[in-house]
N, CA and C atoms as an extended XYZ file, in Angstrom:
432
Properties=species:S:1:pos:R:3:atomname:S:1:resname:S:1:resid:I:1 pbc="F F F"
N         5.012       26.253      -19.858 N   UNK     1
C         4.545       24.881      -19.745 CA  UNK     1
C         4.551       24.423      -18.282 C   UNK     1
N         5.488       24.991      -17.589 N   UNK     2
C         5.563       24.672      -15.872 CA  UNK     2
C         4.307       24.928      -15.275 C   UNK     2
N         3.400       25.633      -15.679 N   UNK     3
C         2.710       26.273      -14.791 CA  UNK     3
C         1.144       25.267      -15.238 C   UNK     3
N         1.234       25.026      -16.532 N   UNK     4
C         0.313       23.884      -17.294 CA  UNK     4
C         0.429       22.741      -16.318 C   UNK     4
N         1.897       22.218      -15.848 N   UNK     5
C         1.853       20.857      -15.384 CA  UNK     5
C         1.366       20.929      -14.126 C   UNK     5
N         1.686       22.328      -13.882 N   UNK     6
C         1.580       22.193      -12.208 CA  UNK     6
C        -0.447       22.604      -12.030 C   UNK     6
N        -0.942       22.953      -13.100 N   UNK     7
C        -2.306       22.952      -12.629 CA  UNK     7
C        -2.845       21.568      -13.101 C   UNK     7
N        -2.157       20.623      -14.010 N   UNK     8
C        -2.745       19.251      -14.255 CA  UNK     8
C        -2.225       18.655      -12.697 C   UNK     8
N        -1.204       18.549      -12.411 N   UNK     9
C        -0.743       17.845      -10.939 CA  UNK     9
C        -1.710       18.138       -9.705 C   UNK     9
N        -2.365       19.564       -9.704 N   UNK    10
C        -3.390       19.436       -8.945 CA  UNK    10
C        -4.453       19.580       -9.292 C   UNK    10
N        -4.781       19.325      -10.560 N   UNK    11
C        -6.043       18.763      -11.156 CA  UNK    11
C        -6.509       17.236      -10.247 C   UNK    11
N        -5.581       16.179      -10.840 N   UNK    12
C        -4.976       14.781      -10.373 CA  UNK    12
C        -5.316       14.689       -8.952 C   UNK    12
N        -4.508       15.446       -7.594 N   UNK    13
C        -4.920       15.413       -6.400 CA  UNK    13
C        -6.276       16.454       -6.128 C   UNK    13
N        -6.644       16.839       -6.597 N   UNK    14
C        -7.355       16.936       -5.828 CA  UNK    14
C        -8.459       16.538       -5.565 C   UNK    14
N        -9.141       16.049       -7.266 N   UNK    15
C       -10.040       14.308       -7.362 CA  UNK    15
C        -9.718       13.338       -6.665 C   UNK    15
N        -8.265       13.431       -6.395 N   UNK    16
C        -8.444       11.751       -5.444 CA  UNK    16
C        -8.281       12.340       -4.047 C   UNK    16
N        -8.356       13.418       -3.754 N   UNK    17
C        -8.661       13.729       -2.607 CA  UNK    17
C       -10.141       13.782       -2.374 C   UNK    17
N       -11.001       13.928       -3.033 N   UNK    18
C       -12.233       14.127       -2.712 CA  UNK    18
C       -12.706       12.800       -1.901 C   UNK    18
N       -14.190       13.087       -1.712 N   UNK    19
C       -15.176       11.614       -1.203 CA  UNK    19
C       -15.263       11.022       -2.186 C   UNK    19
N       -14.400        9.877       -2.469 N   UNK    20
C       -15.057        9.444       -4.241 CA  UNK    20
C       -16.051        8.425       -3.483 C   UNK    20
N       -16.177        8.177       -2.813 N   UNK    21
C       -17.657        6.834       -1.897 CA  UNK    21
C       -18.769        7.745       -1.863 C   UNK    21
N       -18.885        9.081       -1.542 N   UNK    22
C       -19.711        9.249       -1.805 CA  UNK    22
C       -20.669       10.250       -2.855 C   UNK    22
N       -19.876        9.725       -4.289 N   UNK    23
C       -20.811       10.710       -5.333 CA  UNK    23
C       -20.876        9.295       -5.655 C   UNK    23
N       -22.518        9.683       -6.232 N   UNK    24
C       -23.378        8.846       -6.882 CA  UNK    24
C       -22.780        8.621       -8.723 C   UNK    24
N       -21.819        7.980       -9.000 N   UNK    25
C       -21.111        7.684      -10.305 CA  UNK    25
C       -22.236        7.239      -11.445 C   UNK    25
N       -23.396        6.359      -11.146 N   UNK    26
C       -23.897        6.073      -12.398 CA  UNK    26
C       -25.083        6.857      -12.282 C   UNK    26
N       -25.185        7.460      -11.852 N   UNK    27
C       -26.772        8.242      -11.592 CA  UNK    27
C       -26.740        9.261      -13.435 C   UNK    27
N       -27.787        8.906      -14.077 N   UNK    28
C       -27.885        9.750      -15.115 CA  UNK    28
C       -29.147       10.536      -15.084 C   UNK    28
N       -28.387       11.849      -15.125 N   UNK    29
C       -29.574       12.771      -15.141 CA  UNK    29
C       -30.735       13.550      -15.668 C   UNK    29
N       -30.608       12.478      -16.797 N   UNK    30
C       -31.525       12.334      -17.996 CA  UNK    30
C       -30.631       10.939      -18.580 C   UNK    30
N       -31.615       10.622      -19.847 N   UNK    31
C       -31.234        9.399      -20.818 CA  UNK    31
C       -30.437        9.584      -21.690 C   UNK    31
N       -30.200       11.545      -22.197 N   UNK    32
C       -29.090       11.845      -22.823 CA  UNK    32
C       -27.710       12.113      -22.988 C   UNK    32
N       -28.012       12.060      -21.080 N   UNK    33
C       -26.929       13.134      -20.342 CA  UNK    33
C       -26.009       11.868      -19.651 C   UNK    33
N       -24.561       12.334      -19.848 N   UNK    34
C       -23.747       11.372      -18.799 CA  UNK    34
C       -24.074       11.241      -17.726 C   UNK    34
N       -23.695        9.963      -17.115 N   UNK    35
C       -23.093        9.940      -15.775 CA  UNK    35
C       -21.989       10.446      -15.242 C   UNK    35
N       -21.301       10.299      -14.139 N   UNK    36
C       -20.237       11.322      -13.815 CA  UNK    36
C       -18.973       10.166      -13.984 C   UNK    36
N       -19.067        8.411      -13.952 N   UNK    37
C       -18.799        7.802      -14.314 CA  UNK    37
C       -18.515        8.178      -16.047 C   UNK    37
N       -19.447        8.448      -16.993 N   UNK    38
C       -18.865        8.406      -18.297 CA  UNK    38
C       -18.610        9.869      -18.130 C   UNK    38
N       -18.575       10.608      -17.585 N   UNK    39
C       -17.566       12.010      -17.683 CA  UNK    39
C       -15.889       11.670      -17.631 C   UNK    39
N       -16.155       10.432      -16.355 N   UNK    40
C       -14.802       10.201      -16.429 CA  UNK    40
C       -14.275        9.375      -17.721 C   UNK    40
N       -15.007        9.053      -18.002 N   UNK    41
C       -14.895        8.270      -19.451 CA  UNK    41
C       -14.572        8.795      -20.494 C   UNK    41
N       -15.397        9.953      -20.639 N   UNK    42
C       -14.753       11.119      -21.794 CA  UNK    42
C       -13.460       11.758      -21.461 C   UNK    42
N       -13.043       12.140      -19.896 N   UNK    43
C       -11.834       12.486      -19.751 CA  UNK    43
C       -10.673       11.659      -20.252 C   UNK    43
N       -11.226       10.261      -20.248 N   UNK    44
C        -9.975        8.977      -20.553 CA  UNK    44
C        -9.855        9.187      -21.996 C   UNK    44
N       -10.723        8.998      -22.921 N   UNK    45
C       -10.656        9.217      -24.014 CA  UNK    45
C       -10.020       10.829      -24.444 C   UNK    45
N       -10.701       11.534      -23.827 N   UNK    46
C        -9.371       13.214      -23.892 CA  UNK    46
C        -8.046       12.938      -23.992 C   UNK    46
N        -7.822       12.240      -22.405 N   UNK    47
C        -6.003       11.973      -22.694 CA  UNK    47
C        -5.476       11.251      -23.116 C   UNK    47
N        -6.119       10.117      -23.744 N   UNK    48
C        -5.899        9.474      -24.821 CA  UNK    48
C        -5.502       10.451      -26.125 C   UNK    48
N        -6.647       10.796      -26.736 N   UNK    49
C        -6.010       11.877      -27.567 CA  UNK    49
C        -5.207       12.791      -28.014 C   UNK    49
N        -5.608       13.384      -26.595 N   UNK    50
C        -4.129       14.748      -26.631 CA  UNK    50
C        -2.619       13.876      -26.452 C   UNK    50
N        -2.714       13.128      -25.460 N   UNK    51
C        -1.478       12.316      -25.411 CA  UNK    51
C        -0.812       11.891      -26.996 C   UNK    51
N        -1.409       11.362      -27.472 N   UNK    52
C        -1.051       10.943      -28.906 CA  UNK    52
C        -0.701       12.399      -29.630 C   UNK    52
N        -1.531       13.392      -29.689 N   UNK    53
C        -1.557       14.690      -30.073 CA  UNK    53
C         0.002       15.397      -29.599 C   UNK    53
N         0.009       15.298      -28.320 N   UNK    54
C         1.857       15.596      -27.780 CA  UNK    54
C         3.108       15.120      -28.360 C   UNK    54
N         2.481       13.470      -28.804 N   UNK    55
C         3.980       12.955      -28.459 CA  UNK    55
C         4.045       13.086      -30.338 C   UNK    55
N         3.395       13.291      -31.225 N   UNK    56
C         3.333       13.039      -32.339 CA  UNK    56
C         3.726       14.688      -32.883 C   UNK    56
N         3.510       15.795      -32.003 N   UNK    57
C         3.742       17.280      -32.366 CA  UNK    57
C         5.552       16.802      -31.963 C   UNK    57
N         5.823       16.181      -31.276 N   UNK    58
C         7.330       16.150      -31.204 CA  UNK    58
C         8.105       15.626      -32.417 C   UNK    58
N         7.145       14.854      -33.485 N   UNK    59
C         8.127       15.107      -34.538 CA  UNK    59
C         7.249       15.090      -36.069 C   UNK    59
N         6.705       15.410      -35.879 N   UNK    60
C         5.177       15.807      -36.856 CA  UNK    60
C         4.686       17.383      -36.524 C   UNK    60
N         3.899       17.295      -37.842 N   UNK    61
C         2.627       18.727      -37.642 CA  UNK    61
C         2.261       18.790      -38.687 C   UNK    61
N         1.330       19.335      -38.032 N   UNK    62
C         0.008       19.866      -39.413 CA  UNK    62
C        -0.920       18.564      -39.279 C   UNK    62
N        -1.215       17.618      -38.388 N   UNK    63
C        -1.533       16.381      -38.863 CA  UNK    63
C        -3.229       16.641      -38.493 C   UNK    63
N        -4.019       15.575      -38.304 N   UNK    64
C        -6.182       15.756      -38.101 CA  UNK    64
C        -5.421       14.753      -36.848 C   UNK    64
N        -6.322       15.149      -35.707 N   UNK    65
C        -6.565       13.834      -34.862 CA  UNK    65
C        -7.941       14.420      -33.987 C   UNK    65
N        -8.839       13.613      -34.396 N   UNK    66
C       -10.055       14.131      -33.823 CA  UNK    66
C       -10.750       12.718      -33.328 C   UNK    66
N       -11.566       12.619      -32.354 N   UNK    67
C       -12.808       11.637      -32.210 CA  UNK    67
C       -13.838       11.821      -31.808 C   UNK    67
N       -14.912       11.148      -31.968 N   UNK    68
C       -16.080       11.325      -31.914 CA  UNK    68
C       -16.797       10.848      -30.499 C   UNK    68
N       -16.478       12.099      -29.345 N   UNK    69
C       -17.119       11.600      -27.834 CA  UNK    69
C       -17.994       10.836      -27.643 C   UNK    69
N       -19.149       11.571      -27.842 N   UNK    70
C       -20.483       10.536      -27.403 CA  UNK    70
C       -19.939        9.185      -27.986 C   UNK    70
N       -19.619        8.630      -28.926 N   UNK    71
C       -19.677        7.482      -29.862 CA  UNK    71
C       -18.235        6.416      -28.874 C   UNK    71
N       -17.514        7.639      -28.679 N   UNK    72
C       -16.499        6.700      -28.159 CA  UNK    72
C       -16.675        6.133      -26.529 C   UNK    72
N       -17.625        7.120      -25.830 N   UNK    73
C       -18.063        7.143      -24.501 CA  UNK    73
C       -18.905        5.538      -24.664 C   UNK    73
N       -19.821        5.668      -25.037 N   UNK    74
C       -20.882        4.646      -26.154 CA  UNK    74
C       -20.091        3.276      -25.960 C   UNK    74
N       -19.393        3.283      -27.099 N   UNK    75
C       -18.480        1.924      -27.427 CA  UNK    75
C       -17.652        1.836      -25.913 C   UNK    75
N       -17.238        2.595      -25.488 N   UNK    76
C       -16.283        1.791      -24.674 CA  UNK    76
C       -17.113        1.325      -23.221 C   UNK    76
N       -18.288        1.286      -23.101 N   UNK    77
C       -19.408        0.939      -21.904 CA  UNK    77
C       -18.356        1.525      -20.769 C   UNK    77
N       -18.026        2.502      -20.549 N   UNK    78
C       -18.038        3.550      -19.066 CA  UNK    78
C       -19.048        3.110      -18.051 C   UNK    78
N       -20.133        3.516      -18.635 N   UNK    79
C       -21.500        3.115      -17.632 CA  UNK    79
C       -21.607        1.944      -16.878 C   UNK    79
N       -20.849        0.902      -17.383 N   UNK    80
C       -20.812       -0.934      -16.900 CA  UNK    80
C       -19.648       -0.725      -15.956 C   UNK    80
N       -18.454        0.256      -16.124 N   UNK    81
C       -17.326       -0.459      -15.913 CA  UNK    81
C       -16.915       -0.090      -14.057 C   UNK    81
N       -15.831       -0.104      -13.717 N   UNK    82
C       -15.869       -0.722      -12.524 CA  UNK    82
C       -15.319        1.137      -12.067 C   UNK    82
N       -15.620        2.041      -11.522 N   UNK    83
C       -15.200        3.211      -11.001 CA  UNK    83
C       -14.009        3.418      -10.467 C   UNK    83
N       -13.159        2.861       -9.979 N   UNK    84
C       -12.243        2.578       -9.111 CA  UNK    84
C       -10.905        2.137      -10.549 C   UNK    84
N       -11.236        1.312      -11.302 N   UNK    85
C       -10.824        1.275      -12.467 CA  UNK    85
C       -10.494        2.231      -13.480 C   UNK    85
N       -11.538        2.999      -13.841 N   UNK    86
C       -11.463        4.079      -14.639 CA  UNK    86
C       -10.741        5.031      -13.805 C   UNK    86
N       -10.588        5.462      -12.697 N   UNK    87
C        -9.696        6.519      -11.728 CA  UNK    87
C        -8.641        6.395      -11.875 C   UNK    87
N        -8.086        4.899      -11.788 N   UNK    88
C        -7.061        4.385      -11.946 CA  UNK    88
C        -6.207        4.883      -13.462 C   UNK    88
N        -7.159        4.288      -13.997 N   UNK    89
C        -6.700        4.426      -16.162 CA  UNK    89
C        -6.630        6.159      -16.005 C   UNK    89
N        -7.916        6.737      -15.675 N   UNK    90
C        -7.632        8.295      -15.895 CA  UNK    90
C        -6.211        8.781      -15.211 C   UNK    90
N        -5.886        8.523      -13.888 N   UNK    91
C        -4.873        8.833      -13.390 CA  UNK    91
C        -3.178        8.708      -13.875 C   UNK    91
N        -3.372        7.338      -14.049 N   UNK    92
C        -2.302        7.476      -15.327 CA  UNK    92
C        -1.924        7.615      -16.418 C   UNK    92
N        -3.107        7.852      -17.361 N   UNK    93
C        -2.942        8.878      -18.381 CA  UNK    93
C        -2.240       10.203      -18.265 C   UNK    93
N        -2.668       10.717      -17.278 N   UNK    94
C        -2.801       11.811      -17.032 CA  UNK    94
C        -1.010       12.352      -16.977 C   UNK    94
N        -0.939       10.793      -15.727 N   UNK    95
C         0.692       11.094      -15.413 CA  UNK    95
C         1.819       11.165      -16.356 C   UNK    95
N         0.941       10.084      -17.626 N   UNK    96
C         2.142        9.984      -18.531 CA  UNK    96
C         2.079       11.405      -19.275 C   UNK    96
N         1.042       11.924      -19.345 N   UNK    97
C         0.924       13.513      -20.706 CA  UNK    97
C         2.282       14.217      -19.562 C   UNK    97
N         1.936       14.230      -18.025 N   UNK    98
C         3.032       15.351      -17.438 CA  UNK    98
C         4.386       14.890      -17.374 C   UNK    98
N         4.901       13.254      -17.291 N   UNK    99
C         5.675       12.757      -18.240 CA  UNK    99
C         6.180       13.668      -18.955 C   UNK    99
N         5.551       13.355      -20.373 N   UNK   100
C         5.743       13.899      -21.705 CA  UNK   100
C         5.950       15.243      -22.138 C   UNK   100
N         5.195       16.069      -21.136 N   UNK   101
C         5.402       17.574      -21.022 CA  UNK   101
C         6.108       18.201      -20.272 C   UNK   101
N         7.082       17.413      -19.066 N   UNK   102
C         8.016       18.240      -18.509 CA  UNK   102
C         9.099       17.945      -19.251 C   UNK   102
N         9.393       17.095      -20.332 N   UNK   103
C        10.942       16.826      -21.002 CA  UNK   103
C        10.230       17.320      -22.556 C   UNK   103
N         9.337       17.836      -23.244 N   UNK   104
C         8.886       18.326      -23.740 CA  UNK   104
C        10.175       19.057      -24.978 C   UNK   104
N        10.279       18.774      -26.014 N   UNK   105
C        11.346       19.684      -27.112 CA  UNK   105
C        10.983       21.412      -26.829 C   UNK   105
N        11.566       22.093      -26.138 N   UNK   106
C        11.303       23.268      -26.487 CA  UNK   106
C        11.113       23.807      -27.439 C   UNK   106
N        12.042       23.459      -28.743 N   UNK   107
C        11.578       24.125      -30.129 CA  UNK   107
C        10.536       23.139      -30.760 C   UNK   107
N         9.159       22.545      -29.992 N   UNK   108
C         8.540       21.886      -30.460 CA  UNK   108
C         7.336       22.021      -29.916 C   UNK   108
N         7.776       23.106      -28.928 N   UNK   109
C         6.448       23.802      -28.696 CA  UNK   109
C         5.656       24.865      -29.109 C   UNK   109
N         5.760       25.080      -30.297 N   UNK   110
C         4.955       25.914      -31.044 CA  UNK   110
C         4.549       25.168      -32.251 C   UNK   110
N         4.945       23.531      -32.306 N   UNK   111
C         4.691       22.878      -33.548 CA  UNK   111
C         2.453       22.765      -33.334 C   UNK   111
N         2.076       22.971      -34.141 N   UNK   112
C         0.799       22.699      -34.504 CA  UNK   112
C        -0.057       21.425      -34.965 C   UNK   112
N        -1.492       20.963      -34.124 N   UNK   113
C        -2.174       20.083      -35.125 CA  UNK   113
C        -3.327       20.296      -34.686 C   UNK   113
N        -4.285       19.977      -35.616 N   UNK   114
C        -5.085       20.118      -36.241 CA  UNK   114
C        -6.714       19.546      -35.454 C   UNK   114
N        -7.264       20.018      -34.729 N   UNK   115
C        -7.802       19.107      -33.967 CA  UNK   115
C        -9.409       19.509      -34.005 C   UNK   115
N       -10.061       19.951      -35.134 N   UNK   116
C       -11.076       20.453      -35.249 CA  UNK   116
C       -11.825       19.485      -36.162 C   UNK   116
N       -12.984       18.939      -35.962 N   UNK   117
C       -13.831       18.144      -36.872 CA  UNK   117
C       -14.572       18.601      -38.302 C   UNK   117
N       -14.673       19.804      -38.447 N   UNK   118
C       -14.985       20.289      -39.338 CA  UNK   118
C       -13.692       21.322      -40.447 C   UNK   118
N       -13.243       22.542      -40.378 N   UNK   119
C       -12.501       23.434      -40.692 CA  UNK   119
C       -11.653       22.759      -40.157 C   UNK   119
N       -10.231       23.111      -40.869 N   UNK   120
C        -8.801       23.235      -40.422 CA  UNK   120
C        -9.166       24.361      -39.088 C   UNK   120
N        -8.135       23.744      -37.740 N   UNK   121
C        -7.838       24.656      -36.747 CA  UNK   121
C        -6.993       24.769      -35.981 C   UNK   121
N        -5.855       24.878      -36.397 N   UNK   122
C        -4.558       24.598      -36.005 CA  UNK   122
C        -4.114       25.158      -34.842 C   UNK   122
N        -3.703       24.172      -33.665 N   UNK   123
C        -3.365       24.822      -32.508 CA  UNK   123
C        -1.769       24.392      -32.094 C   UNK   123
N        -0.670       25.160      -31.291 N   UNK   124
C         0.321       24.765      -30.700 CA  UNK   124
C         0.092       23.975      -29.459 C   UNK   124
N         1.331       22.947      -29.513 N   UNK   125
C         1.387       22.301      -28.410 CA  UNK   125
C         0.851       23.173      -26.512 C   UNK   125
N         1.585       24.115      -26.294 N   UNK   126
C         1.630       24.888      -25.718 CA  UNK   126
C         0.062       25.139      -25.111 C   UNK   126
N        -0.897       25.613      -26.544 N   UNK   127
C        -2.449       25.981      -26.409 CA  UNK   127
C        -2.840       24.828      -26.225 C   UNK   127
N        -2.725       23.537      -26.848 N   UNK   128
C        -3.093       22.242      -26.463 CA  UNK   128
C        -3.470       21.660      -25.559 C   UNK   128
N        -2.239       21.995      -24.491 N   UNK   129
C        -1.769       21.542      -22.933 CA  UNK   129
C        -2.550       22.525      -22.404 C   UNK   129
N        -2.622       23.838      -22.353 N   UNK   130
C        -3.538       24.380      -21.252 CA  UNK   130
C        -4.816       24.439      -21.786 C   UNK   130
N        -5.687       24.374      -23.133 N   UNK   131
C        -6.784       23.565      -23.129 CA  UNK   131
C        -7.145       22.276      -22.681 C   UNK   131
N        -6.538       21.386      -22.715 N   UNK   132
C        -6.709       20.229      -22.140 CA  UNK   132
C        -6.753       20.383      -20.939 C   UNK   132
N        -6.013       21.200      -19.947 N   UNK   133
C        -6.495       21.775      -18.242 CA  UNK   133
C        -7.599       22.071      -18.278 C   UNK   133
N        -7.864       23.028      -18.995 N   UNK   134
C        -9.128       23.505      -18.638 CA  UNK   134
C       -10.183       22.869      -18.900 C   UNK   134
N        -9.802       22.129      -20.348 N   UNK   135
C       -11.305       20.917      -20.401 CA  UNK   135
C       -11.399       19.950      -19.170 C   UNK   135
N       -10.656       19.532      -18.540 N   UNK   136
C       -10.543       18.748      -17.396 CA  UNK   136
C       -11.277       19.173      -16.278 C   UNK   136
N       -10.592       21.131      -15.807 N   UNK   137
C       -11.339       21.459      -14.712 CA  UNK   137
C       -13.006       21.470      -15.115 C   UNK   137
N       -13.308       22.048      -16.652 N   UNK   138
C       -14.819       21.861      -16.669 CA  UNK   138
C       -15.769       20.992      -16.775 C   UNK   138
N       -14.610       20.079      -16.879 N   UNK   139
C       -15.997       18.273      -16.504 CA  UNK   139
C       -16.088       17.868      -15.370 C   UNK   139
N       -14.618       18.367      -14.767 N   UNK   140
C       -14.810       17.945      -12.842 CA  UNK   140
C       -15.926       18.056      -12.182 C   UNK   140
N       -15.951       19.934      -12.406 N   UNK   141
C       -16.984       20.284      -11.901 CA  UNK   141
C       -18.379       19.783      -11.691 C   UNK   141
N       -18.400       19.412      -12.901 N   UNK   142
C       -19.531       18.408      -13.306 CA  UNK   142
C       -19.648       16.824      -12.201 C   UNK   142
N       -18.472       16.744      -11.728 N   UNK   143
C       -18.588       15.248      -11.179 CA  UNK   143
C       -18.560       15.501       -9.820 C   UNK   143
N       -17.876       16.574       -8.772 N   UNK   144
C       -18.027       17.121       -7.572 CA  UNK   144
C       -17.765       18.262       -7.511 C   UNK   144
């Protein structure tokens, strides 16, 4: 799990190290396609999720927690909202999951839930946390 936190910790810096003045945030590159603004939007809603997904494998399992991106990107107007804001909200999401995962139950890291919209697909905390890295690094990319 050390090695999970320590690639979310420089997940975190190294976005706010970037030029955030100069990427173009609402530019959509089609009518279907996000902005890099609602990328960050879907990331908020990610750690929203998994966050709940963590702290609930600490004394639960087996449970559904799924949502519906586009829809939630949608409803929560990303696209309107203020950039500097959402960095902010993403950033401390973020801080609280590494929070939550460096004091983490050891025997509660192999507890499982369920996070697939269709089929049962039961994953450990453990697989959770370094999927959730990696979904992170592959939307970055997307934004710089």
């Amino acid at each position: 799990m050390e090695d999970t936190i320590g690639q979310l910790n420089s997940v975190i810096d190294d976005l706010l190290k970037t030029d955030l003045k100069s990427i173009n945030w609402s530019y959509k590159p089609a009518p279907d396609k996000w902005s890099k603004k609602e990328i960050i939007g879907h990331l908020i809603d990610s750690a929203q999720i998994n966050l709940q997904r963590f702290v609930r494998c600490t004394y639960e399992e087996n449970f559904k927690l799924v949502y519906e991106q586009v829809a939630w990107v949608e409803a929560q107007r990303y696209q309107e909202a203020h950039i500097y804001e959402l960095l902010d909200l993403w950033r401390l999401l973020n801080l609280q999951i590494i929070c939550v995962l460096k004091s983490y139950p050891a025997n509660r890291l192999q507890a499982k839930c369920d996070n697939s919209k269709t089929t049962v697909s039961l994953h450990t905390v453990e697989w959770l946390a370094q999927d959730y890295v990696q979904h992170l690094k592959h939307h970055l990319k997307q934004v710089y």
